[in-house]
C-alpha positions as CSV (number, residue, x, y, z in Angstrom):
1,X,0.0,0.0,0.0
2,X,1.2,3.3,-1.1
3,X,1.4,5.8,1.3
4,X,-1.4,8.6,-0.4
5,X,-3.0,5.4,-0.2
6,X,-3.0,5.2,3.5
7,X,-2.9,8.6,4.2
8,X,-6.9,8.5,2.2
9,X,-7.8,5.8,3.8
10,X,-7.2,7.7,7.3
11,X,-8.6,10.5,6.2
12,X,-11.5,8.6,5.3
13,X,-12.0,7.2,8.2
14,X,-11.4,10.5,10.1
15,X,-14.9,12.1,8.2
16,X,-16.8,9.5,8.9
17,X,-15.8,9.6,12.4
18,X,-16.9,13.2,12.9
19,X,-19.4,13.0,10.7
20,X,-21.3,9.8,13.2
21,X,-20.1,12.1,16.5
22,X,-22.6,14.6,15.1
23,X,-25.4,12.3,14.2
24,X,-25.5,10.4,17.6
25,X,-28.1,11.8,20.0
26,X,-28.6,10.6,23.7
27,X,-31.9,8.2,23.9
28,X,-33.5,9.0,27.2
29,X,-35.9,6.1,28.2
30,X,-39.1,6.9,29.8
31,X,-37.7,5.1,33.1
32,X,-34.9,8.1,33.3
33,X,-37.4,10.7,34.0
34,X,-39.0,8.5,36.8
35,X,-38.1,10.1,39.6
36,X,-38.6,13.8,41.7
37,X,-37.0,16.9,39.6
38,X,-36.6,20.6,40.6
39,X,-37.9,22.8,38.3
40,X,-34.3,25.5,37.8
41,X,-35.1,27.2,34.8
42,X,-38.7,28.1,32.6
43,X,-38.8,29.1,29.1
44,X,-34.8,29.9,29.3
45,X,-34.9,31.9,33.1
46,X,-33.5,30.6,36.5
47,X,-36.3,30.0,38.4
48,X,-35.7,32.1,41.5
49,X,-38.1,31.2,44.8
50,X,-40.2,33.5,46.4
51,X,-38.6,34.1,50.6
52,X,-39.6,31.3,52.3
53,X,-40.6,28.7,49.3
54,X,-38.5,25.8,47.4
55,X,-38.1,24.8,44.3
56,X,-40.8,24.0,42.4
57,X,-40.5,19.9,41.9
58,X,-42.0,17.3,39.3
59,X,-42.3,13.5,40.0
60,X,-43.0,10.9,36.6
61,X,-44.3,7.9,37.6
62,X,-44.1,6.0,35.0
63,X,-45.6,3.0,35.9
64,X,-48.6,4.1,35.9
65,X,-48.3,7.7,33.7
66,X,-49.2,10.2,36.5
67,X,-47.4,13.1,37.0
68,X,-47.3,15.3,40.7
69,X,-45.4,18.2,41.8
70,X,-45.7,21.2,43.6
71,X,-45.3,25.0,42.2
72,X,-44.6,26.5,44.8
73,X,-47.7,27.2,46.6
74,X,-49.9,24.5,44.9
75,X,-49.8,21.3,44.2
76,X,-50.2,19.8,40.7
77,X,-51.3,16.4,39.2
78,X,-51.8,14.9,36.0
79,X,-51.0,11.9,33.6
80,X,-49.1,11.4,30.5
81,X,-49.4,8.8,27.7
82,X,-46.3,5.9,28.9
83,X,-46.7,4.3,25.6
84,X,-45.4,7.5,23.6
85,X,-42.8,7.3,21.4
86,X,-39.2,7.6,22.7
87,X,-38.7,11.3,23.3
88,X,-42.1,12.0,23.1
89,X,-44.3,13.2,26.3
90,X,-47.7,15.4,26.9
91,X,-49.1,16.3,29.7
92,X,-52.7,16.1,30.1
93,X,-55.7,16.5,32.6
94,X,-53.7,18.8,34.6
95,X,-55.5,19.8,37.7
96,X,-54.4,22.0,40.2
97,X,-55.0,23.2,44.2
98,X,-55.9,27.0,44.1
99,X,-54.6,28.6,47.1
100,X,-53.9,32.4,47.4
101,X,-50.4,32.9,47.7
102,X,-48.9,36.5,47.5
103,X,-47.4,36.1,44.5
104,X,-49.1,33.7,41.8
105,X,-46.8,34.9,38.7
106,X,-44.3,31.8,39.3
107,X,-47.9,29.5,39.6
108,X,-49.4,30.6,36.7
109,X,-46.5,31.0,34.6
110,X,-45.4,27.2,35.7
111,X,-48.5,25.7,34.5
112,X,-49.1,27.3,31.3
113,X,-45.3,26.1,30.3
114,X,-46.3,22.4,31.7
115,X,-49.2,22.6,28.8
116,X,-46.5,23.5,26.0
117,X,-44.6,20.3,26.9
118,X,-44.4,17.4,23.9
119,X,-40.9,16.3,24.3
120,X,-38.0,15.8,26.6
121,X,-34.7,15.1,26.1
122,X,-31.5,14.9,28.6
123,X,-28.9,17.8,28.9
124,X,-25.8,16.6,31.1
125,X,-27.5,15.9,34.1
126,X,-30.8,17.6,34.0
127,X,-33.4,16.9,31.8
128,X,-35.2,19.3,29.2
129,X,-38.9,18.9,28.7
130,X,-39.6,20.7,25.1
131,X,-42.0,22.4,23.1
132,X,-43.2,21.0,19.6
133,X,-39.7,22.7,18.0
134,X,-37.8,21.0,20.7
135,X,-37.0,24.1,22.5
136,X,-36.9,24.0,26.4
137,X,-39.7,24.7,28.2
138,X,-38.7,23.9,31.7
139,X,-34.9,22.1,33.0
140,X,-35.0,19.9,36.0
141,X,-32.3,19.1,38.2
142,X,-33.0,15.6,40.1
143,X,-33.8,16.3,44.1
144,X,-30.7,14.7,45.4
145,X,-31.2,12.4,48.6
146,X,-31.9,13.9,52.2
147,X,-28.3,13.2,53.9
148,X,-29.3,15.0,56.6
149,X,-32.1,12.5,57.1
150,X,-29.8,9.4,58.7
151,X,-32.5,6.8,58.3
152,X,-31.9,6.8,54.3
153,X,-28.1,6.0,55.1
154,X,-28.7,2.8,56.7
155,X,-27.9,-0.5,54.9
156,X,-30.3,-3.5,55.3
């Protein structure tokens, strides 16, 4: 073999390479979102609580396609479809508790984005749920585990 011979056939090999680094997206099953998230950021801003609230959270369960979570004031629930195509989730029959809190912009705002989501997708470590152009709606950031509660730190 000569070696412009070799030096094509690297070269070669070194486009396709790229070329299938670009193509490759990460699959996200269904299971991955079955936990509790924080909701950090809506429709591209940090979420920043009100004095004396948390995060607002989301919980999947996807064994039975319900959906919980609290916005801050209220609490949320509803159910999504878990036969949907990979990627794919909407929420639907959303219903929510409607306390008074002082400041319902957070509340309202968080539920009208929850009715734009039809996708999600993973981002690092959180996960993006989308809007039909796969743009991000809302990012969660998994609620890590209570350390400061020792019962979860025993073995049995």
């Amino acid at each position: 073999m000569t070696k412009k011979t070799l030096i094509s056939i690297c070269m070669l090999a070194l486009l396709i390479s790229f070329s299938s680094c670009r193509s490759v997206k990460p699959i996200v099953s269904l299971d991955s979102i079955n936990e509790e998230w924080y909701i950090i950021e809506m429709n591209g801003s940090v979420i920043v609580p009100s004095p004396g609230r948390s995060f607002p959270t989301i919980k999947f369960d996807t064994s039975n396609g319900e959906v919980l979570g609290s916005s801050g004031c209220n609490r949320f629930m509803g159910s999504f479809d878990v036969n949907s195509h990979l990627g794919s989730i909407e929420l639907s029959k959303l219903i929510s508790t409607r306390m008074a809190c002082p400041d319902m912009t957070l509340e309202n705002n968080l539920l009208l984005a929850l009715g734009k989501v039809k996708k999600y997708k993973k981002v690092g470590t959180q996960i993006a749920l989308c809007n039909t152009s796969n743009r991000p709606v809302l990012i969660l950031q998994k609620v890590p585990l209570d350390i400061t509660n020792p019962s979860v730190l025993k073995k049995k």
